[in-house]
FIKOLZA-1660 file (N, C-alpha, C; in steps of 0.1 Angstrom, whole numbers, plus 5000, padded with zeros to 4 digits):
% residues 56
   i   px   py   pz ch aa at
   1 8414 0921 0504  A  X  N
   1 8407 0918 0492  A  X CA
   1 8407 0930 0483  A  X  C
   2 8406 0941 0485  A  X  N
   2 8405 0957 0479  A  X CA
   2 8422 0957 0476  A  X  C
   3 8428 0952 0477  A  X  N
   3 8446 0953 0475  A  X CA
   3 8440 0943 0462  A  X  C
   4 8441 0934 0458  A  X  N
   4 8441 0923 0451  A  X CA
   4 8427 0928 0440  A  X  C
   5 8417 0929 0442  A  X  N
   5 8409 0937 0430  A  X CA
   5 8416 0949 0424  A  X  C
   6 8419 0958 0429  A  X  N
   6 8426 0968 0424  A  X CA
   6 8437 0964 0414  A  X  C
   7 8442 0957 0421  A  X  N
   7 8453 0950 0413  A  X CA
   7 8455 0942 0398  A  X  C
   8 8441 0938 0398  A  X  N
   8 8430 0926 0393  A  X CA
   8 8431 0938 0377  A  X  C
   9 8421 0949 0386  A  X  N
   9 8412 0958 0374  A  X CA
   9 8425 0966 0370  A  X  C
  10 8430 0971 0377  A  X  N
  10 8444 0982 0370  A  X CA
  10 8457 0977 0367  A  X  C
  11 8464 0967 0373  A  X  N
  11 8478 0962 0369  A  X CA
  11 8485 0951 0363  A  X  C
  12 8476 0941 0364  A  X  N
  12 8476 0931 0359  A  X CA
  12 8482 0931 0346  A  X  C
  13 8492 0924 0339  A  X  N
  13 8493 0923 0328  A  X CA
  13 8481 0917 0320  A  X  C
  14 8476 0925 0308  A  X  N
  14 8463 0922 0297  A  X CA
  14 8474 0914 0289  A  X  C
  15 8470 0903 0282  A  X  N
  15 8467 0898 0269  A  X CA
  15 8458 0891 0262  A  X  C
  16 8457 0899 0252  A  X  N
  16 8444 0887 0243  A  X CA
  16 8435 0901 0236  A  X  C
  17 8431 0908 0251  A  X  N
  17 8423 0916 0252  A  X CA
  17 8425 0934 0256  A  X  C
  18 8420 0935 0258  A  X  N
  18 8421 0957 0263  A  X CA
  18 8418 0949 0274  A  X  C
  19 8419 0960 0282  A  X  N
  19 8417 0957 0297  A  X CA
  19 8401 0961 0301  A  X  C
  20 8397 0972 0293  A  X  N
  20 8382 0973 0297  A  X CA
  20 8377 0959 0292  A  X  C
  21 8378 0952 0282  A  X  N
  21 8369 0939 0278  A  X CA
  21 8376 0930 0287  A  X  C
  22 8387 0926 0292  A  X  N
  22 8386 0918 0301  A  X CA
  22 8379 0918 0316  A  X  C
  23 8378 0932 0318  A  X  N
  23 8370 0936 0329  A  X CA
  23 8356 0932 0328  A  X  C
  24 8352 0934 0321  A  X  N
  24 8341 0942 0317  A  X CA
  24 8332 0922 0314  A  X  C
  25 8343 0914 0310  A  X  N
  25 8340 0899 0309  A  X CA
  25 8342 0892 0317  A  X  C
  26 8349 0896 0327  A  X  N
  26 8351 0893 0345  A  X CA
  26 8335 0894 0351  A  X  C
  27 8333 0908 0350  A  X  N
  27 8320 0908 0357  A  X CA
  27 8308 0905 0353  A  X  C
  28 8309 0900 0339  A  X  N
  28 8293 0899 0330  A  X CA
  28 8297 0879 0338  A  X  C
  29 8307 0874 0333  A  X  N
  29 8309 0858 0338  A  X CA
  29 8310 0858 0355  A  X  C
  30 8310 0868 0360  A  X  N
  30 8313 0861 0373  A  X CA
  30 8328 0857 0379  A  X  C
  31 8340 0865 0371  A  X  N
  31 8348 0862 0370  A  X CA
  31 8355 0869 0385  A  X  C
  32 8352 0881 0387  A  X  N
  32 8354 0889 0395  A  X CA
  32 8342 0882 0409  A  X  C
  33 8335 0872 0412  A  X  N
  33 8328 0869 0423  A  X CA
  33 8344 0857 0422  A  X  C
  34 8343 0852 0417  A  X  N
  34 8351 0838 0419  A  X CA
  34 8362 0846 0421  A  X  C
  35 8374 0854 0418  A  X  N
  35 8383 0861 0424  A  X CA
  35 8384 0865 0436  A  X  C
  36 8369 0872 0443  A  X  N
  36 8368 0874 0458  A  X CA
  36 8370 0861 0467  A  X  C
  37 8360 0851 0459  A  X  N
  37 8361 0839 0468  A  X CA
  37 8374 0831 0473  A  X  C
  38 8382 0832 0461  A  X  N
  38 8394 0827 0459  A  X CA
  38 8403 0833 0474  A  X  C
  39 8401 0846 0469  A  X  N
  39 8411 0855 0477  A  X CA
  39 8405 0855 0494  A  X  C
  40 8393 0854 0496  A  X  N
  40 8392 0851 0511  A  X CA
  40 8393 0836 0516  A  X  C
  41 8392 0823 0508  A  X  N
  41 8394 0813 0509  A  X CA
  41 8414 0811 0515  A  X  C
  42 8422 0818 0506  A  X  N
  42 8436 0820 0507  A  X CA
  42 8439 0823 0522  A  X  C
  43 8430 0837 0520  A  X  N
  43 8431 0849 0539  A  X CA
  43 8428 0840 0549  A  X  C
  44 8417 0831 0545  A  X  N
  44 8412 0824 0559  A  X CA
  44 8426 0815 0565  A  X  C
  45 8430 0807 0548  A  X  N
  45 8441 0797 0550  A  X CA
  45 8453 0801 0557  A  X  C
  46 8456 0814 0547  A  X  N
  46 8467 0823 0556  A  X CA
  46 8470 0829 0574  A  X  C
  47 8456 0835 0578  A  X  N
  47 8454 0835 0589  A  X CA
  47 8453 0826 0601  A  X  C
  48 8443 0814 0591  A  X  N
  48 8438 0800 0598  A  X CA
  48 8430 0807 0609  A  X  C
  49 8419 0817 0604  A  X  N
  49 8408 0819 0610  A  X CA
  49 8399 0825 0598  A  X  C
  50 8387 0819 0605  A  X  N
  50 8373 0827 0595  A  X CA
  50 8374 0841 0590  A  X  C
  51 8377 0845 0583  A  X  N
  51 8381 0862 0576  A  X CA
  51 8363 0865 0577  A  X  C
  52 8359 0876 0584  A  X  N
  52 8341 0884 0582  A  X CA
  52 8336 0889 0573  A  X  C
  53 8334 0886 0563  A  X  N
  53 8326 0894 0551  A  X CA
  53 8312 0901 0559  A  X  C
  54 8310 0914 0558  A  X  N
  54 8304 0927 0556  A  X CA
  54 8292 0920 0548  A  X  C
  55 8276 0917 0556  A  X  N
  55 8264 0920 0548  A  X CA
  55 8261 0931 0540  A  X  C
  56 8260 0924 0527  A  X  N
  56 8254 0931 0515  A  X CA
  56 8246 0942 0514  A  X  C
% end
């Protein structure tokens, strides 16, 4: 998941926007929660077992 954020926040091709306002609009929407989810929904699929998310 930390491979794929990184990814997310630093390399991603920007258009439209800078990259801090796309960020920065990720996190104010929720954009960056739904990206985590996505991405361990994938891991589970990929592995085909429950991936453990770390309490908060």
């Amino acid at each position: 998941m930390q491979a794929v954020n990184t990814y997310t926040h630093h390399g991603q091709t920007v258009r439209g926007a800078r990259r801090a306002e796309r960020n920065l609009l990720r996190a104010v929407t929720g954009g960056f929660d739904d990206l985590d989810r996505e991405t361990l929904r994938l891991l589970e699929q990929v592995l085909d077992r429950p991936v453990p998310v770390p309490a908060a």
